[in-house]
C-alpha positions, 0 to 999 in steps of 0.5 A: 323268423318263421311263419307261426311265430310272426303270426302270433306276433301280429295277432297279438299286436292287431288284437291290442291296437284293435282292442283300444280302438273302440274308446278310440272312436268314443273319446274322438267323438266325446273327448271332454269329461262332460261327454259333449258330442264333438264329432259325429259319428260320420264326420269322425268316420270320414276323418278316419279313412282321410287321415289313412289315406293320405298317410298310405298315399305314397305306398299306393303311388309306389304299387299303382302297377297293381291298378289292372281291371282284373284288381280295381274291383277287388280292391274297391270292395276290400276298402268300401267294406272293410274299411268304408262302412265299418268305420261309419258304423262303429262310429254310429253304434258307439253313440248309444252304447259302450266301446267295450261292448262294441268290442265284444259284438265285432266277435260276429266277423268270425260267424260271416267269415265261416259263411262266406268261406263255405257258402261262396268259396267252398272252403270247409272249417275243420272239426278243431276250428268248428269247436274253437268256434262253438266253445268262442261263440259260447264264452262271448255269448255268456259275456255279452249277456252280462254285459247288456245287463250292467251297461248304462246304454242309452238305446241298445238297438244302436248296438244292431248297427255294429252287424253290417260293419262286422259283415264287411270285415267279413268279405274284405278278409275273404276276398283278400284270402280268396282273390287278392292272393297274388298281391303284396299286402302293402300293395293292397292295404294302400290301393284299397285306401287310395279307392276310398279316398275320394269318398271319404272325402265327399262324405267329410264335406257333406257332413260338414267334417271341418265345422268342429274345429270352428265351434269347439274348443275340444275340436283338436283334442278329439282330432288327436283321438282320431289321428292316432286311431287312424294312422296306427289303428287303421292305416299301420293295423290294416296293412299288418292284418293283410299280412297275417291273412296271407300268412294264416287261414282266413278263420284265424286271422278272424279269430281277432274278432275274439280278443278284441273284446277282452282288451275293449272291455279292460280299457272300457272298466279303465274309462268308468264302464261296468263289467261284472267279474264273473266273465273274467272266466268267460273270456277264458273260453273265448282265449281257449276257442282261439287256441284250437283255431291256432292248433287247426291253423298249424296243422293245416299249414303242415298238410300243405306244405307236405303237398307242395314238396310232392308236387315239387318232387312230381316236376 
C-alpha cells in the first residue's frame, strides 16, 4: 500500500474515532437519561489515561531501549500535552457545553500547529495550505457562530477551556514531527503513555477516581464509555495518529482537527443536540479546506523525493 492511500486511510479512520469521542467523554460522565454527573471531569480524565496505559504497557516494556536522556523529555511533553492535560480539559469543557461544539472548537489545533511550525521550527506553510486554512477556518468560524447560538449551554465560557487542550495537541504533533522523527510510532505512542502513567494515577486517587463505583448504580455504565474512549479513542487512535504524522506533514495530520466536528456534530443531532441545517454547507468549505491541504501535502512529498533520489545519485 502506498504512502498517500494509507494516509488517507488513517485520516479518515482517526477523523471517525476522534469525531465520536466527544459524546465518549459526555456519556462517560452523564451515562444516565437524567444527565446526573456520575464521573467528574478529572476522574473521567485520569481514568482515561490509566486504562491507555496500562493497555499500551507491554508495547512500552518491548520499546524501553528508547528510555535515553536525549528522548525521556521529548517523550514527556508528547504524553503531558498531547495526552495529559487534553484529556482534563475536554472532559471540564464538556460540563457546560455540548460534545458537538467541543468537536468543532478542537479545529483551533490547526491555527497552533501553523504557529509552532513557523515561529519554533521555521517550517513555512505553502500558499495551498494557507488557502486551505483560510477557506477551513472560515467554514468552521460560520459553523460555529450557529452553533453558539442554537446550543443549550449552561455556561459557554467553559468552551474557553478546550484553547489550552487544542494547544498541547499542537506541541506534541510538532515535537513528534520535528524531534521524535528517528522513533517508531508505536514506540512513542507507548513510552509517552508509560511517562503519564503514574500521574494519572495520582490524579485518580486525588480525585477520588474510584468513589463512582460505591455510589452510583450508573458507575459501570459510565466506565464502559470510558473503557471504550480509552483503549480505541486514545491508546489504538493515538498510536494510528504518530503514524500518519510520520508519514504526512505535520499541517495535514492536523487537518483532523477539521473533520472532527463534522462527524461530533452528526453524532451530537443523533443524542438530542440542535444543529441548524444551513451549516451543512459550511462543512463543505471545511472538507474543501482539507483537500488543498492533502493537494499541497502530495506535492511536497513528490519535490522531496525528487531531492532524495539527487542526493542519492550526488553519493
Amino acid at each position: 500500500m502506498s504512502n498517500k492511500a494509507l494516509t488517507w486511510i488513517l485520516f479518515i479512520f482517526l477523523s471517525l474515532t476522534w469525531g465520536s469521542s466527544f459524546i465518549l467523554m459526555k456519556k462517560g460522565m452523564y451515562p444516565g437519561e437524567k444527565n446526573d454527573l456520575v464521573f467528574g471531569p478529572f476522574q473521567l480524565g485520569a481514568w482515561r489515561i490509566i486504562l491507555a496505559g496500562t493497555a499500551l504497557l507491554p508495547l512500552a516494556i518491548k520499546f524501553r531501549k528508547y528510555l535515553t536522556k536525549k528522548n525521556v523529555g521529548l517523550l514527556l511533553v508528547s504524553g503531558l500535552f498531547g495526552n495529559f492535560i487534553p484529556a482534563m480539559m475536554f472532559t471540564l469543557a464538556e460540563t457546560n457545553i455540548d460534545s458537538s461544539l467541543a468537536g468543532l472548537l478542537n479545529m483551533s489545533t490547526t491555527f497552533f500547529v501553523v504557529l509552532i511550525g513557523i515561529f519554533f521550527y521555521k517550517s513555512k506553510p505553502s500558499k495551498w495550505q494557507l488557502l486551505g486554512l483560510a477557506i477551513g477556518s472560515t467554514g468552521l468560524y460560520l459553523v460555529l457562530s450557529q452553533q453558539f447560538n442554537a446550543a443549550e449551554m449552561k455556561d459557554p465560557r467553559y468552551a474557553f477551556f478546550i484553547f489550552p487542550a487544542t494547544l498541547g495537541y499542537a506541541i506534541s504533533l510538532t515535537t513528534i514531527k520535528f524531534k521524535l522523527q528517528h522513533m517508531p510510532s508505536t514506540a512513542i505512542t507507548s513510552l509517552s503513555f508509560l511517562l503519564i502513567l503514574v500521574p494519572a494515577i495520582i490524579a485518580g486517587i486525588v480525585t477520588k477516581a474510584y468513589e463512582p463505583f460505591m455510589q452510583h448504580e450508573l458507575a459501570w455504565k459510565g466506565f464502559g464509555y470510558i473503557a471504550i474512549l480509552s483503549i480505541v479513542g486514545t491508546a489504538i487512535a493515538v498510536m494510528l495518529f504518530t503514524k500518519l504524522i510520520a508519514i504526512s506533514n505535520h499541517i495535514f495530520s492536523s487537518a483532523i482537527a477539521y473533520m472532527l466536528p463534522v462527524v461530533a456534530i452528526l453524532i451530537g443531532l443523533a443524542d438530542g443536540e440542535k444543529f441548524a441545517l444551513i451549516n451543512l454547507l459550511y462543512v463543505v468549505l471545511i472538507i474543501l479546506g482539507v483537500f488543498l491541504m492533502s493537494k499541497a501535502n502530495s506535492k511536497k512529498q513528490k519535490v522531496n523525493k525528487i531531492e532524495e533520489e539527487q542526493v542519492v545519485a550526488e553519493v
